[in-house]
C-alpha positions as CSV (number, residue, x, y, z in Angstrom):
1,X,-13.3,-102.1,-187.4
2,X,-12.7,-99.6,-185.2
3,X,-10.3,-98.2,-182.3
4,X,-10.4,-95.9,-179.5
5,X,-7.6,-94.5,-177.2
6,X,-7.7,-92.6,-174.2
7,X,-5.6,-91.0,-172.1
8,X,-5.6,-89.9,-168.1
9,X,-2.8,-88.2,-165.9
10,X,-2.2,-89.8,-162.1
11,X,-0.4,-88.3,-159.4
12,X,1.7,-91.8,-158.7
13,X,4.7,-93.5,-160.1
14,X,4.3,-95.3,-163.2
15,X,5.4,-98.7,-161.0
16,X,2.2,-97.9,-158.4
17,X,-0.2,-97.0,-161.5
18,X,1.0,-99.9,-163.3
19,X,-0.3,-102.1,-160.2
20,X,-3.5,-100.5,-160.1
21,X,-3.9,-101.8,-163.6
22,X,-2.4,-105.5,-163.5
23,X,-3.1,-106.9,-159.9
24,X,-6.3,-108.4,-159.6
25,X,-7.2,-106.8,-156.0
26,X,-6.7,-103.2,-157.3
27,X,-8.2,-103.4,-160.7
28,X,-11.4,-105.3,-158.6
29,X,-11.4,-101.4,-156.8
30,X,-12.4,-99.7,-160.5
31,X,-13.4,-102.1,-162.7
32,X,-16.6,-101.7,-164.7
33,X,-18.7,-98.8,-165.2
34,X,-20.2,-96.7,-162.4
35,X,-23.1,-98.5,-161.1
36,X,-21.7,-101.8,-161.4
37,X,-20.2,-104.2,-159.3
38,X,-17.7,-108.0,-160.1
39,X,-19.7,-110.0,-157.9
40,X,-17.7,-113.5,-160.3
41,X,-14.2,-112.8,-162.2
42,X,-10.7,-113.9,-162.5
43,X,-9.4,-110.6,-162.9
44,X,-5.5,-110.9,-162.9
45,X,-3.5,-109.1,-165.3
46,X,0.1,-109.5,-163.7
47,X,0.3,-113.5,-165.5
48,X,-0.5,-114.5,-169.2
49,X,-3.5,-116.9,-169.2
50,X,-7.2,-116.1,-169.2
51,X,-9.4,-113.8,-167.9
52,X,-12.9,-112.9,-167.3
53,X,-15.3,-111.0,-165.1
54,X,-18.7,-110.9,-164.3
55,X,-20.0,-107.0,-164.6
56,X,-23.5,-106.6,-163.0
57,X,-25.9,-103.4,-162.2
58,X,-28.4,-102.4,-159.7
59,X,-31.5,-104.5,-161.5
60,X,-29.3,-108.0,-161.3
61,X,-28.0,-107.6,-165.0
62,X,-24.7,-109.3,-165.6
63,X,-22.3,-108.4,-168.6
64,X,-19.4,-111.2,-169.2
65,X,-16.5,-110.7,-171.1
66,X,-13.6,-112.6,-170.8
67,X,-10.0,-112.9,-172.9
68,X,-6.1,-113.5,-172.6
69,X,-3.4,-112.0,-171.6
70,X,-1.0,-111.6,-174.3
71,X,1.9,-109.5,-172.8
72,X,2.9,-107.9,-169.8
73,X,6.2,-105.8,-170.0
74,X,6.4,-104.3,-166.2
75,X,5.8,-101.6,-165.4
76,X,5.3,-100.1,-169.0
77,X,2.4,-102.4,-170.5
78,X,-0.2,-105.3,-169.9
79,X,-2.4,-106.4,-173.6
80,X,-5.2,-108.9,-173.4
81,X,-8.0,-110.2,-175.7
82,X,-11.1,-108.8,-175.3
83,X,-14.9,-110.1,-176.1
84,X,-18.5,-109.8,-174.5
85,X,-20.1,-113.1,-173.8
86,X,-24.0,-113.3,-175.1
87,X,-27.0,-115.1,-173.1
88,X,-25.8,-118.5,-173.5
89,X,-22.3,-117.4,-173.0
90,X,-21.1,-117.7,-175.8
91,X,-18.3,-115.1,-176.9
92,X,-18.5,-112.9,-179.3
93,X,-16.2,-110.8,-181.9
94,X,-12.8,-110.2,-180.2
95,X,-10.9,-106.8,-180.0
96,X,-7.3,-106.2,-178.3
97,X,-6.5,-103.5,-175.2
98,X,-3.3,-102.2,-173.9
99,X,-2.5,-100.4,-170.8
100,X,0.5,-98.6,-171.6
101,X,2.0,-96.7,-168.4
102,X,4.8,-93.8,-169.2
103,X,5.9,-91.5,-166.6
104,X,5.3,-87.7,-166.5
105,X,6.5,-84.5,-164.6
106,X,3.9,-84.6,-162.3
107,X,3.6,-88.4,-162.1
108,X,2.2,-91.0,-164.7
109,X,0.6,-91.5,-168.2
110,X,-1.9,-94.2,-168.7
111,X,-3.2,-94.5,-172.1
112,X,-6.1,-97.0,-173.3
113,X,-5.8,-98.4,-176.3
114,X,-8.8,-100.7,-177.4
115,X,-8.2,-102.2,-181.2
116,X,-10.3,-103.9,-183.6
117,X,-13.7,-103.2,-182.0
118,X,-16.6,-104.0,-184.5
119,X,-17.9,-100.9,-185.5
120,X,-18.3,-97.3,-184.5
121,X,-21.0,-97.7,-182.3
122,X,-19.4,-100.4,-180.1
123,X,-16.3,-97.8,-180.4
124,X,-18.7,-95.5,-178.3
125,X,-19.6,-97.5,-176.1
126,X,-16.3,-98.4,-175.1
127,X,-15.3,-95.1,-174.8
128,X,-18.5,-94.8,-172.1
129,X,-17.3,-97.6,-170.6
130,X,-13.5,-97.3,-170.2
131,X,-14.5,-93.5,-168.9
132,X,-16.6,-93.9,-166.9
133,X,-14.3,-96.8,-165.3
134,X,-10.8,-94.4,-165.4
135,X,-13.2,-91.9,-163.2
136,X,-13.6,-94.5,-160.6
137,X,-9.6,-95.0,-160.6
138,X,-9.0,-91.6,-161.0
139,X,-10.6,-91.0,-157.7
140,X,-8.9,-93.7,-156.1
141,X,-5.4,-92.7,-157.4
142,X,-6.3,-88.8,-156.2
């Protein structure tokens, strides 16, 4: 097993940086890695219950995972289930992620903390992943 955290600074109040990372229509805005777009999901993180999306790039590809929402303690922390979806859809080994939102002098903290990932190299890329996704909310929260 492995884990990866990461952590980004935004010029916002933990409440408004804590939407962009629970409600459905604002996590929709960054979602995914560059180059990607959620053309299928149920992307709501403000409500325990399930979740998935639908992540698909220029050539038609489409990545699916999918989970639970565990917890949501507003506007601190959301945690949900995590797991990629294979070609017959069928999920696969399941790892944990929190958003946890603090605030700081300038604004707000959002750290990413992804548990229980298979091994090292699906730690990596992850950590592609989730940065290259934070850039696209970055820009949006700038």
């Amino acid at each position: 097993m492995a884990d990866l955290k990461l952590e980004r600074d935004f010029p916002v109040s933990p409440e408004d940086l804590f939407a962009w990372v629970s409600d459905g229509a604002k996590l929709l805005k960054w979602w995914g890695p560059e180059g990607l777009h959620v053309p299928e999901h149920d992307l709501d993180f403000s409500r325990i219950g399930p979740w998935y999306s639908v992540m698909q790039n220029g050539e038609g590809q489409q990545f699916k995972v999918s989970g639970h929402v565990t917890h949501i303690d507003r506007p601190k922390s959301v945690g949900f289930t995590w797991a990629w979806h294979d070609d017959q859809d069928q999920r696969g080994a399941e790892s944990h992620v929190t958003f946890s939102v603090s605030a700081t002098d300038s604004g707000s903290r959002l750290v990413v903390d992804h548990r229980e990932l298979v091994d090292a190299e699906s730690a990596t890329n992850h950590n592609e992943g989730w940065t290259s996704s934070l850039r696209k909310l970055e820009a949006l929260c700038n």
